[in-house]
PyMOL commands that place a pseudoatom at each C-alpha (Angstrom):
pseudoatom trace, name=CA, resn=UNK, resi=1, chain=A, elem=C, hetatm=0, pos=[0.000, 0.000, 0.000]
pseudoatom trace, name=CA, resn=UNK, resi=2, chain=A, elem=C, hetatm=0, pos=[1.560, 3.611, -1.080]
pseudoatom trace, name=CA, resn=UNK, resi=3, chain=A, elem=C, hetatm=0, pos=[1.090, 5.768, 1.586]
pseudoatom trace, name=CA, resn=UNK, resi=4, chain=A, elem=C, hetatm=0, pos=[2.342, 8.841, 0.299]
pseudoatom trace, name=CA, resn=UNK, resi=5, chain=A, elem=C, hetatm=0, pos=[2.459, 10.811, -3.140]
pseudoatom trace, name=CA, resn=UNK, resi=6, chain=A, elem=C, hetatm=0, pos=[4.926, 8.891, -5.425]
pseudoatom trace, name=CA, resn=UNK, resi=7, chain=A, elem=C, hetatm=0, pos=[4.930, 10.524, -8.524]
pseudoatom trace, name=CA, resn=UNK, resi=8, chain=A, elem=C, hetatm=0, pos=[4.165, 14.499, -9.346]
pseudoatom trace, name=CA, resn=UNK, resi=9, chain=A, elem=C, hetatm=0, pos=[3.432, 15.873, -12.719]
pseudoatom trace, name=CA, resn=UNK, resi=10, chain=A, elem=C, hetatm=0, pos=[2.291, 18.564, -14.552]
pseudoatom trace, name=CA, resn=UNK, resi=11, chain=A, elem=C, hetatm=0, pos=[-0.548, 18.549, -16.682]
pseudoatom trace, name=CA, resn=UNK, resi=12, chain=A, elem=C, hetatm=0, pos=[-1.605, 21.034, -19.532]
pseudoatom trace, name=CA, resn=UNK, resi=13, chain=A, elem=C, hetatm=0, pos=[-4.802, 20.876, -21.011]
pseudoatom trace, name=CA, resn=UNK, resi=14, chain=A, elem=C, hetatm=0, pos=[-5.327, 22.797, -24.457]
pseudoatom trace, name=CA, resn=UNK, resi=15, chain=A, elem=C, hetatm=0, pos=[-8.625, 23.972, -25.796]
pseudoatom trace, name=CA, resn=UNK, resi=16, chain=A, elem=C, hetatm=0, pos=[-9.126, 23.417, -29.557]
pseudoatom trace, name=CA, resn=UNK, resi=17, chain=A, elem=C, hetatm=0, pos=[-7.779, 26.460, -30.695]
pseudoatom trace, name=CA, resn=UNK, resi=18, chain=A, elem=C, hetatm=0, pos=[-3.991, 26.277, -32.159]
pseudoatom trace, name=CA, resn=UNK, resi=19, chain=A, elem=C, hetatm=0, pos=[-2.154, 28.959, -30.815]
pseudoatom trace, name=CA, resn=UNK, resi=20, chain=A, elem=C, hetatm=0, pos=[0.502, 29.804, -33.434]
pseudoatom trace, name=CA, resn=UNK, resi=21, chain=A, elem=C, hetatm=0, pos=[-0.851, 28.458, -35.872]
pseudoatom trace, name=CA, resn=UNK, resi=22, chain=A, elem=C, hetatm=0, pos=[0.855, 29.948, -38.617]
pseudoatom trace, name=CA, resn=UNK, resi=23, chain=A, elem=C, hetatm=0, pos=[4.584, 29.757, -36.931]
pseudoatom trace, name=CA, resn=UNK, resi=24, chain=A, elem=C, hetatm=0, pos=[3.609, 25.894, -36.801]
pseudoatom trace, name=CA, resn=UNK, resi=25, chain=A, elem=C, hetatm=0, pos=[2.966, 26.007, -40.502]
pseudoatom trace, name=CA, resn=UNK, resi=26, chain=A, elem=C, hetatm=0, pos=[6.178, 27.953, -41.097]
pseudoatom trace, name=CA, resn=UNK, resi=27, chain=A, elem=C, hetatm=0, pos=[8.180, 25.707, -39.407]
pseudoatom trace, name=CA, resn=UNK, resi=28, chain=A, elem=C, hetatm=0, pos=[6.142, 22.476, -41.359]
pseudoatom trace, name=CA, resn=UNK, resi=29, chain=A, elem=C, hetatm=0, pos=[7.159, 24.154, -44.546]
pseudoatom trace, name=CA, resn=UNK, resi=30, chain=A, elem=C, hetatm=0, pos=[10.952, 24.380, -42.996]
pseudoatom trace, name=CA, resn=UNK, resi=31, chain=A, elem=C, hetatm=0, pos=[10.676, 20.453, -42.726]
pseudoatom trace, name=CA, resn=UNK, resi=32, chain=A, elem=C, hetatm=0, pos=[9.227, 19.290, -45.766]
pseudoatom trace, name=CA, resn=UNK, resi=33, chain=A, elem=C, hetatm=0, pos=[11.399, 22.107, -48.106]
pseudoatom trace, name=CA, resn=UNK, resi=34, chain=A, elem=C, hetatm=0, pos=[15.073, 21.560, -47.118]
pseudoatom trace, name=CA, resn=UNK, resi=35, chain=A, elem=C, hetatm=0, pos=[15.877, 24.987, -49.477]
pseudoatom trace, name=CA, resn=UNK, resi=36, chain=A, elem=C, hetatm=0, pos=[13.048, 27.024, -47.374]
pseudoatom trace, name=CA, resn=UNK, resi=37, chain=A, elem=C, hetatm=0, pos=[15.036, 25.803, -44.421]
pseudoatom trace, name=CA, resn=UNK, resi=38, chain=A, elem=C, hetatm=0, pos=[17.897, 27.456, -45.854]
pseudoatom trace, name=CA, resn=UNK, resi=39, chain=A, elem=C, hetatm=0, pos=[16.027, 30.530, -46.737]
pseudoatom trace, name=CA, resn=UNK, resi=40, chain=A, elem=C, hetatm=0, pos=[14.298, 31.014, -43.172]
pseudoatom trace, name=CA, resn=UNK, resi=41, chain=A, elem=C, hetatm=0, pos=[17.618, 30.316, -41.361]
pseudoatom trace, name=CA, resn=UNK, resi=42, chain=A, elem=C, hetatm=0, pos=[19.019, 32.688, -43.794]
pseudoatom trace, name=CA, resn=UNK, resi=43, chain=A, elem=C, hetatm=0, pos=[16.530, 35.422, -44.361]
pseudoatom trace, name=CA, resn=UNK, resi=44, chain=A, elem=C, hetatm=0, pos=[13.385, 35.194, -42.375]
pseudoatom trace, name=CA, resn=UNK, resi=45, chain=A, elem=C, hetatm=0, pos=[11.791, 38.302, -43.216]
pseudoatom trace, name=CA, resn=UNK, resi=46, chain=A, elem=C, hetatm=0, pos=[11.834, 37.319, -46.961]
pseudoatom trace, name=CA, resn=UNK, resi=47, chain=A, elem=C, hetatm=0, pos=[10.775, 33.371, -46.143]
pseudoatom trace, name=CA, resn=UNK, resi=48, chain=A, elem=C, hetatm=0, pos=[7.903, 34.521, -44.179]
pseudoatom trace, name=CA, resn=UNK, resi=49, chain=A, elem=C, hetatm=0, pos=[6.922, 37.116, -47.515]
pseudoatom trace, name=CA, resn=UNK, resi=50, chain=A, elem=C, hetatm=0, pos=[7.964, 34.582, -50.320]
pseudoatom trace, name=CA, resn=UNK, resi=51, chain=A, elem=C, hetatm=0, pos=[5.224, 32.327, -48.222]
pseudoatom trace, name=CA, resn=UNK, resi=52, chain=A, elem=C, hetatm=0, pos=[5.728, 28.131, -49.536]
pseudoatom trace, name=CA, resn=UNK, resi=53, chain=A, elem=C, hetatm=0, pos=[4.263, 26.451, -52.062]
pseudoatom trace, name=CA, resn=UNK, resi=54, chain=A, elem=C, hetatm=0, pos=[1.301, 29.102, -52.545]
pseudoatom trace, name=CA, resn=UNK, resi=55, chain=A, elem=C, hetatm=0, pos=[0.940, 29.437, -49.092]
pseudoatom trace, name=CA, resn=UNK, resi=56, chain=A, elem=C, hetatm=0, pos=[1.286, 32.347, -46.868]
pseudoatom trace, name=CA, resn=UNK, resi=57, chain=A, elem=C, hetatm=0, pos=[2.092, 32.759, -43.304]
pseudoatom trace, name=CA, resn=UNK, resi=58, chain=A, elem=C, hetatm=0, pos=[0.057, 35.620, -41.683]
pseudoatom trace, name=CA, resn=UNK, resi=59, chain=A, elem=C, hetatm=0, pos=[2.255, 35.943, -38.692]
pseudoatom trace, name=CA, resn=UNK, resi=60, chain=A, elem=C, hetatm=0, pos=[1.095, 38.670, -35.915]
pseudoatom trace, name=CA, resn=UNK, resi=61, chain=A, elem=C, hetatm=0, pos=[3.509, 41.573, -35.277]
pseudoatom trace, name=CA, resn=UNK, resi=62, chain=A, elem=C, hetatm=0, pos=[5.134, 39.897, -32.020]
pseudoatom trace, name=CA, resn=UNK, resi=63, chain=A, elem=C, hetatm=0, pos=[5.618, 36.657, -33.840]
pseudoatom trace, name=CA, resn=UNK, resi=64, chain=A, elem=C, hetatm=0, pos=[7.046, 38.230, -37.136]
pseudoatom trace, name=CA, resn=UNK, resi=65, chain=A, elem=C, hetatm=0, pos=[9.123, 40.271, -34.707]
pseudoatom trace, name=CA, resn=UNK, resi=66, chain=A, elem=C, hetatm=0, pos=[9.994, 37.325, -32.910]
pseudoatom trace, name=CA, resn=UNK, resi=67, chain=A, elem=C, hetatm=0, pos=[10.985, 35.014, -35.604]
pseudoatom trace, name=CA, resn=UNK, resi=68, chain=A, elem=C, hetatm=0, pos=[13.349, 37.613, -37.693]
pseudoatom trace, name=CA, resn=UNK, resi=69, chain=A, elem=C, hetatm=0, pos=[15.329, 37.991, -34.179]
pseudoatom trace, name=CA, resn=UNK, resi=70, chain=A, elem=C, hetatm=0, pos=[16.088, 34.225, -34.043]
pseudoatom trace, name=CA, resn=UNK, resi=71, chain=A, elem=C, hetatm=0, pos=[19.283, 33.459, -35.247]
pseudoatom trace, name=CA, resn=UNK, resi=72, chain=A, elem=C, hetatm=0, pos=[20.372, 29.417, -35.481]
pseudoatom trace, name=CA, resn=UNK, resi=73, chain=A, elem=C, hetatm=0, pos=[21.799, 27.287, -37.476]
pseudoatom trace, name=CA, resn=UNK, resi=74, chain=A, elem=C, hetatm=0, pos=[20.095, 24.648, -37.404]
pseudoatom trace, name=CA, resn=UNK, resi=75, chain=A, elem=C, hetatm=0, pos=[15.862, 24.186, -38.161]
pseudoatom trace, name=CA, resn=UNK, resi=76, chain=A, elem=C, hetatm=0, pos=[15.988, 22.408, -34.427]
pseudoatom trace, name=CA, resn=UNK, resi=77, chain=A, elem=C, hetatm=0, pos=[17.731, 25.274, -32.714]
pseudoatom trace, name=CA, resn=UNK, resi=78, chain=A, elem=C, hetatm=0, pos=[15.433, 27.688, -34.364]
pseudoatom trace, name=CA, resn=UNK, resi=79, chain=A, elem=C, hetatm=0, pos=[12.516, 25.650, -33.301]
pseudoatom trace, name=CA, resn=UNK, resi=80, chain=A, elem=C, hetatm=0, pos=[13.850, 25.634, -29.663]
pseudoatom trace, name=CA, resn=UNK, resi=81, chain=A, elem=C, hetatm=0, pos=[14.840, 29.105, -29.530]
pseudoatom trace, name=CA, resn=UNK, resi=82, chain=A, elem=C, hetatm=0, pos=[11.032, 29.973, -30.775]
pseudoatom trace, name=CA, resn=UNK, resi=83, chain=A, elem=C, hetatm=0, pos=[9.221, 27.778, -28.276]
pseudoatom trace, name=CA, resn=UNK, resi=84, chain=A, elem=C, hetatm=0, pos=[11.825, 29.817, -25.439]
pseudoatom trace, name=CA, resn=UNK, resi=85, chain=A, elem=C, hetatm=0, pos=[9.964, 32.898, -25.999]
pseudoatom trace, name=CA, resn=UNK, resi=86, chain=A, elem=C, hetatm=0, pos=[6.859, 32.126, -27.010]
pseudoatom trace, name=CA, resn=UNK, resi=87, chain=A, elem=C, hetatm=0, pos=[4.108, 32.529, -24.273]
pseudoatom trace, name=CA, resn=UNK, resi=88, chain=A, elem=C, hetatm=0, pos=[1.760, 30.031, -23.919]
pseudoatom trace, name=CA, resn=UNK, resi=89, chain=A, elem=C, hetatm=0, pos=[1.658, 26.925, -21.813]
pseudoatom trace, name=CA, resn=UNK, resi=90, chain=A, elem=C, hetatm=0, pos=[4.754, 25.029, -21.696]
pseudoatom trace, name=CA, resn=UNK, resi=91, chain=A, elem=C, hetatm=0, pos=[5.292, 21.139, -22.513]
pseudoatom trace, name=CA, resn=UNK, resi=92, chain=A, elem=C, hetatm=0, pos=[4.552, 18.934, -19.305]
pseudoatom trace, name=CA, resn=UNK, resi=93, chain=A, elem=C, hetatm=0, pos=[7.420, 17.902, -16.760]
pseudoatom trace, name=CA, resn=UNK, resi=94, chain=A, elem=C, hetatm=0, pos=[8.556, 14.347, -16.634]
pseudoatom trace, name=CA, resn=UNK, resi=95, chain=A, elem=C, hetatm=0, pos=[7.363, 12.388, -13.601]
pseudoatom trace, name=CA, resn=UNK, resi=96, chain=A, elem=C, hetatm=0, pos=[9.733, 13.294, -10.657]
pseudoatom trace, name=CA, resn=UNK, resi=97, chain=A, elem=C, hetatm=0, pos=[9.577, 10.824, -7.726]
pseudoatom trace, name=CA, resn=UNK, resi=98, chain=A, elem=C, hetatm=0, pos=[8.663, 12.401, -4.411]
pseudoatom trace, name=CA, resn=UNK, resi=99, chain=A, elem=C, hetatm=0, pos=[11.144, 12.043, -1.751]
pseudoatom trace, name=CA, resn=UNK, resi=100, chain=A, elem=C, hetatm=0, pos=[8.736, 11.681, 0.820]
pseudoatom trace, name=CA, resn=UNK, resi=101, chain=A, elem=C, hetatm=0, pos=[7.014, 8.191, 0.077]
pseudoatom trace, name=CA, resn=UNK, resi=102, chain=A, elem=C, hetatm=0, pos=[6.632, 5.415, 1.854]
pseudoatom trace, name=CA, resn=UNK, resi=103, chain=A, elem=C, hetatm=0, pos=[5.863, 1.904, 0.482]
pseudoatom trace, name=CA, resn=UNK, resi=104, chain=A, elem=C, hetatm=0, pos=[4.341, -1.140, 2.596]
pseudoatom trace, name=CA, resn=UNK, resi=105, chain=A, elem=C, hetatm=0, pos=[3.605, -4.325, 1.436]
for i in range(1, 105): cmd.bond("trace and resi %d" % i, "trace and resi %d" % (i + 1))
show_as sticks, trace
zoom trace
């Protein structure tokens, strides 16, 4: 029988609404197109107004903002630098076992 908490987590819950949307489809096209990769590591303000494949990214002024002051190079570091500053809820800790349990069999 556990007596005690053993495991704590965090938990976030999203509603259906995407935040980011179009900094999720930005970075999609930076996957799929290894020469947008180049051009967004490159020159951001130009990939996000060339757009991909007949697409456009309508990007709000914080996020535009946001994305031509990220400088990697590598698509991963960019990624990780974007998700640094971008507010929002953040991905869920790993399970951390409490130091205060007790277990008795």
């Amino acid at each position: 029988m556990l007596t005690h908490q053993l495991f704590e987590q965090q938990v976030t819950v999203r509603n259906g609404h995407e935040e980011h949307s179009d900094i999720n489809r930005l970075l999609a096209a930076a996957v799929v197109s290894h020469q947008f990769c180049n051009l967004l590591l490159s020159d951001p303000a130009r990939a996000i107004s060339t757009g991909y494949a007949g697409e456009h990214f309508s990007l709000s002024a914080d996020e535009y903002d946001l994305v031509l002051s990220t400088h990697a190079s590598s698509l991963p570091e960019f990624a990780q630098q974007l998700c640094k500053h971008l507010p929002g809820p953040k991905p869920a800790a790993k399970p951390v076992i409490s130091e205060n349990y007790q277990l008795r069999i």
